[in-house]
C-alpha positions as CSV (number, residue, x, y, z in Angstrom):
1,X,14.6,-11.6,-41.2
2,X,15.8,-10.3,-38.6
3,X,13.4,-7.5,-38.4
4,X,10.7,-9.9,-38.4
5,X,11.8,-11.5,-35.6
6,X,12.1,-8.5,-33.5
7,X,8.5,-7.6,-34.2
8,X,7.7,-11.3,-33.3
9,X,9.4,-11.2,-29.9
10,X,8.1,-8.0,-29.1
11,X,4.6,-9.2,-29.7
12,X,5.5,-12.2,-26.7
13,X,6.9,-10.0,-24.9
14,X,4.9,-6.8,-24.4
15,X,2.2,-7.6,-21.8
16,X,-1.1,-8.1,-22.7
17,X,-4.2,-5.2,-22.0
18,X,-7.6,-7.0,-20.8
19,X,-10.8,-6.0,-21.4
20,X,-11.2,-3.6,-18.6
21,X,-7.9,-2.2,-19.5
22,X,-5.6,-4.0,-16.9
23,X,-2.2,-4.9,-17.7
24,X,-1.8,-8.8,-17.3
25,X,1.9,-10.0,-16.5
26,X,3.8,-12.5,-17.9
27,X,5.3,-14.8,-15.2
28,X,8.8,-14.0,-15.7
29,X,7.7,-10.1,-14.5
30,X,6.8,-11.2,-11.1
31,X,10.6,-11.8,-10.5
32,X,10.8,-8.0,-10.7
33,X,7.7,-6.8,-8.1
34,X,9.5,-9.2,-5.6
35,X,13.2,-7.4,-5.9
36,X,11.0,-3.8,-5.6
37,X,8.4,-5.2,-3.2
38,X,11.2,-6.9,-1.1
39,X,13.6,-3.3,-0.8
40,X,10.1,-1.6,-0.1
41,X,9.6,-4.0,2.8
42,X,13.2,-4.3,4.2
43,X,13.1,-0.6,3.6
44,X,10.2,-0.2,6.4
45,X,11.2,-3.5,8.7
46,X,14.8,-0.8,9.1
47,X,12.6,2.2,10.0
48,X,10.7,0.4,12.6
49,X,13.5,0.8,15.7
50,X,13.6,4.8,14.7
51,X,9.8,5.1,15.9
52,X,10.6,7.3,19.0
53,X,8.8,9.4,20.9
54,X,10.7,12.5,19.9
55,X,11.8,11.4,16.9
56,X,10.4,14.1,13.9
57,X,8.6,12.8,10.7
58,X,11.0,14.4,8.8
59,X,13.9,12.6,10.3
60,X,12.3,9.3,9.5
61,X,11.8,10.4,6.1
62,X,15.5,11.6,5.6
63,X,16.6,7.6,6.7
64,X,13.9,6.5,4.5
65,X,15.4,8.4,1.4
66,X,18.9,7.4,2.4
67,X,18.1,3.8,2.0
68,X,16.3,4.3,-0.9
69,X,19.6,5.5,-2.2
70,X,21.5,3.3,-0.7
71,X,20.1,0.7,-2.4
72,X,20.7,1.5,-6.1
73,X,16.7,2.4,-6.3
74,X,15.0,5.1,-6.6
75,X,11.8,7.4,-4.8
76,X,8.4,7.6,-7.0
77,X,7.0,10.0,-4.9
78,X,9.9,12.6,-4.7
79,X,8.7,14.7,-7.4
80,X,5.4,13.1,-8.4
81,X,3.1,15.7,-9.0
82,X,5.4,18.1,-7.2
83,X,5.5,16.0,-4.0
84,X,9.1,16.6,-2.5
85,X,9.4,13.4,0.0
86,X,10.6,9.9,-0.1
87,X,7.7,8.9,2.4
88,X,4.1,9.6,3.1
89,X,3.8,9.2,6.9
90,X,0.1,9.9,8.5
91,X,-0.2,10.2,12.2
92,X,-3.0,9.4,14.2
93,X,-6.0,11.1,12.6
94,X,-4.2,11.3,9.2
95,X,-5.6,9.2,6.5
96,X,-2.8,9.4,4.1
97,X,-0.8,11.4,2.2
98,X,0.8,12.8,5.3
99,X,3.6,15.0,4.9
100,X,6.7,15.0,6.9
101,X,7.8,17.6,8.8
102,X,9.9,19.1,12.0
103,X,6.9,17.6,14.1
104,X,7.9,15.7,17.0
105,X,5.8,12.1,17.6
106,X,4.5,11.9,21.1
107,X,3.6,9.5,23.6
108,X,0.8,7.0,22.1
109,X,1.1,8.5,18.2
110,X,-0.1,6.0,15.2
111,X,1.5,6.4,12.0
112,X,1.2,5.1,9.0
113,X,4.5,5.1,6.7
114,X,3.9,4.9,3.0
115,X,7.1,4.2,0.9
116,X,7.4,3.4,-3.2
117,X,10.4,2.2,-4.3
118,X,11.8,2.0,-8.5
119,X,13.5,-0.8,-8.2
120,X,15.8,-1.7,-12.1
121,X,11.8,0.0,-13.4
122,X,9.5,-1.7,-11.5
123,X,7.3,-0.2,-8.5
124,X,7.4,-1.7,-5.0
125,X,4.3,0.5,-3.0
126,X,4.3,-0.6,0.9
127,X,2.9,0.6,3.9
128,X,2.4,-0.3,7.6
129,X,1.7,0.9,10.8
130,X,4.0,1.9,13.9
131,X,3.0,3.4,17.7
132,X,5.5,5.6,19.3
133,X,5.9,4.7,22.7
134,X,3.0,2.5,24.6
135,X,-0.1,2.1,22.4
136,X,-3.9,3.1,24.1
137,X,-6.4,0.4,23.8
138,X,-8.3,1.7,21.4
139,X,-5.4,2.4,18.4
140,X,-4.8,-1.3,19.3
141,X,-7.8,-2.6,17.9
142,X,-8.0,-0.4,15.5
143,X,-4.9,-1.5,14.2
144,X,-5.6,-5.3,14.7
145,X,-9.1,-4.8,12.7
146,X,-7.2,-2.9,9.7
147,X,-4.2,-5.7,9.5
148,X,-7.2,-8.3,9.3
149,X,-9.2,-6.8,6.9
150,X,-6.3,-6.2,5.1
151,X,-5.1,-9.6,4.9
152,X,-9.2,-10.8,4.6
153,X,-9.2,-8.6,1.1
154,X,-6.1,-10.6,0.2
155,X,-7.9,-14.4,0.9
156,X,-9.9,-13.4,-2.0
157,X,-7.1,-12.9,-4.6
158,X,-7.4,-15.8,-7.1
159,X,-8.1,-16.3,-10.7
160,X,-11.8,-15.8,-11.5
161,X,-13.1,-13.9,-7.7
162,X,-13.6,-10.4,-8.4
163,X,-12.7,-7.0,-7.4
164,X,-15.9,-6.8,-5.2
165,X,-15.2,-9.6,-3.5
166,X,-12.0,-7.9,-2.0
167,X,-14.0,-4.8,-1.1
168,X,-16.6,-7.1,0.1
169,X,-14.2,-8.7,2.3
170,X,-12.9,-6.1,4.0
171,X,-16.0,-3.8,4.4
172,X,-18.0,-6.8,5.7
173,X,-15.3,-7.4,8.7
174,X,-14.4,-4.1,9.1
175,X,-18.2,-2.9,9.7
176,X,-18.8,-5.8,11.6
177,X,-15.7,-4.5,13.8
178,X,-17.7,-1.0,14.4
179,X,-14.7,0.7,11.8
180,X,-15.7,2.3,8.5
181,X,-13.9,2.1,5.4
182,X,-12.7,5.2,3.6
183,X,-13.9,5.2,0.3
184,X,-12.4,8.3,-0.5
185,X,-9.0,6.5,-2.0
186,X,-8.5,3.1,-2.7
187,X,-5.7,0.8,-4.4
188,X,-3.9,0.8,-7.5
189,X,-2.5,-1.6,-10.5
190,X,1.6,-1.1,-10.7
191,X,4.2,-2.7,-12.0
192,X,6.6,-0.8,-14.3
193,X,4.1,2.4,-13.8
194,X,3.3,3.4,-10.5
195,X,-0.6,4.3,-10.7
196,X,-2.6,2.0,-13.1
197,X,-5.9,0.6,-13.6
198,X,-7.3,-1.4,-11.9
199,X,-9.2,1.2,-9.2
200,X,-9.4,-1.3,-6.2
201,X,-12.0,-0.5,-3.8
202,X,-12.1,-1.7,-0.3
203,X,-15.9,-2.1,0.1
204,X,-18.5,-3.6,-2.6
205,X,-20.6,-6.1,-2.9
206,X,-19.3,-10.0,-3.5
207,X,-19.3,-11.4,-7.4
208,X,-19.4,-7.5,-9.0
209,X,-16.3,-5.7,-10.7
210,X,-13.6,-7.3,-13.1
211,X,-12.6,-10.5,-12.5
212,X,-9.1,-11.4,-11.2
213,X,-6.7,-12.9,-14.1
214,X,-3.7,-14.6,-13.6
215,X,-1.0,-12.1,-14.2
216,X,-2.1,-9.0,-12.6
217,X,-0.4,-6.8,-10.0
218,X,-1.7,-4.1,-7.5
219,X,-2.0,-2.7,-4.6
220,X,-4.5,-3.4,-1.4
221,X,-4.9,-0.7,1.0
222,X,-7.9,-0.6,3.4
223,X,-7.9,2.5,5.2
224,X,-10.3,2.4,8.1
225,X,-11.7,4.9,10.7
226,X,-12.8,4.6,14.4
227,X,-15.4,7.1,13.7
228,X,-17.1,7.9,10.4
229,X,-15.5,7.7,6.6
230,X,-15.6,10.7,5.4
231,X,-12.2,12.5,4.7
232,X,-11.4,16.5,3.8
233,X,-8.0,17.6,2.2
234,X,-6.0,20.4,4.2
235,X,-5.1,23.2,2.5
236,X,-1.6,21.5,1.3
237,X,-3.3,19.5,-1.2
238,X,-2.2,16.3,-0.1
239,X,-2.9,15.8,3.5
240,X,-6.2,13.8,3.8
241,X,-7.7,13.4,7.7
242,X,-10.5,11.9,9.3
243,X,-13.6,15.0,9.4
244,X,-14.8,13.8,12.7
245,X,-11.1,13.8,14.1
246,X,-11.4,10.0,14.9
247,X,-8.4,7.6,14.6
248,X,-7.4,6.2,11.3
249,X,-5.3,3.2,10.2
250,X,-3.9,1.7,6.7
251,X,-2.1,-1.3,5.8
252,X,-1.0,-1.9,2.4
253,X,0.6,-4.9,0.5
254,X,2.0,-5.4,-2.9
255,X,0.2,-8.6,-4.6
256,X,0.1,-10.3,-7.8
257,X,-2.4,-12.8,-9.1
258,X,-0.8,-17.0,-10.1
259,X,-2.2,-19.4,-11.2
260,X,-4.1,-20.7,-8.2
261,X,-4.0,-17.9,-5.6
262,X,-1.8,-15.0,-5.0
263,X,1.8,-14.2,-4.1
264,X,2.5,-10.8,-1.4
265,X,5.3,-9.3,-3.2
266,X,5.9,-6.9,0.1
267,X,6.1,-9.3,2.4
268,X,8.6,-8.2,5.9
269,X,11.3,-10.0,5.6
270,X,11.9,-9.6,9.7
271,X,8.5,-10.2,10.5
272,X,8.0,-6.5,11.5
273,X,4.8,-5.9,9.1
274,X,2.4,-5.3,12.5
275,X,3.6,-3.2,15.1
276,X,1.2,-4.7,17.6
277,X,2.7,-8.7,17.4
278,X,5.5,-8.2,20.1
């Protein structure tokens, strides 16, 4: 009997697989993406006074580790795939994947810090941006576009949209901004995994892709450009930058689809998500 019942509760409690492969989560999961998503955040909301000009990558990413630590938690990106670093952090014409290093940020420097947290198995993926010192014009906006089109992709989480209406979202503001959208990388399902199905892009056309279930977690990321999409890898393997050497910004937020909309597991908790809001 009692084997039965095992098999019977791990039936209920094993998450369902949809039809385009996506893990759908029961509602008692979501309580862990917001312990994971919420460390992630605080994580980045405590890095924000650090953003000096002087300060190295490296140094950030040493605090960033430390309170990763700190915390109980653990880094998914210190040896994932051979990556060695508790952060990615991309500066200025970095798209992602940025490595840290003894590089000192100067006067007017963007950057974009990526952290992932394993919080009691689950997977808290956030990113934002920062300025060092006074911010130009131009990195402004481009900062202000990306946080909108970010949070414009997000509008359109809900049970039965689509993926391509979040792409659609953000490519149709973003292009109407005079940015392009990288569609060289895009988000990611998580939950207790860290990379997952469903790919999700950040351009497309509206009504096209799978359609949003109640129950699903992943990541949005819009990364866009001042100048032209296109991307190259350097020579490290994981550093992606803009090919025309033009500006680049990301945000990304944590998210999983209720019942009548969608809940921002990565959320700051200080209100520091957008560097520019003083």
């Amino acid at each position: 009997m009692q084997s039965v019942l095992k098999q019977a509760y791990d039936v209920i409690s094993k998450p369902r697989i949809n039809v385009d492969g996506i893990t759908i989560h029961s509602p008692e999961e979501f309580e862990g993406m917001r312990r994971a998503g919420r460390l992630a955040a605080e994580i980045l909301d405590n890095v924000a006074p650090m953003i000096e000009v002087g300060v190295t990558t490296a140094a950030l990413d040493k605090a960033v580790e430390d309170m990763v630590n700190d915390a109980g938690a653990k880094s998914a990106t210190i040896g994932y795939r051979g990556y060695q670093h508790a952060t990615c952090i991309s500066i200025n014409h970095v798209v992602c994947h940025g490595i840290p290093s003894d590089k000192k940020l100067r006067e007017g420097d963007i950057l974009n810090i990526d952290v992932t947290v394993i919080l009691d198995g689950w997977f808290g993926d956030n990113s934002r941006m920062y300025v060092a010192g006074k911010r130009s014009r131009k990195a402004e906006r481009l900062i202000d576009v990306t946080h909108t089109a970010l949070m414009l992709g997000i509008d359109q989480v809900k049970p039965g949209n689509t993926f391509g209406d979040i792409g659609a979202a953000i490519q149709t503001y973003a292009e109407a901004q005079r940015c392009s959208v990288v569609r060289d990388f895009c988000g990611h399902g998580l939950g207790r995994v860290f990379h997952s199905a469903p790919n999700v892009l950040h351009y497309g056309r509206w009504g096209t892709g799978p359609v949003l279930e109640e129950g699903m977690f992943f990541t949005i990321e819009p990364m866009l450009n001042l100048g032209r999409p296109e991307t190259k890898i350097l020579a490290d393997d994981w550093t992606a930058v803009t090919r025309d050497k033009s500006l680049s910004a990301q945000f990304e937020h944590s998210v999983g689809v209720t019942s009548d909309g969608v809940e921002i597991f990565t959320l700051s908790p200080a209100g520091k998500f957008h560097p520019t809001w003083d």
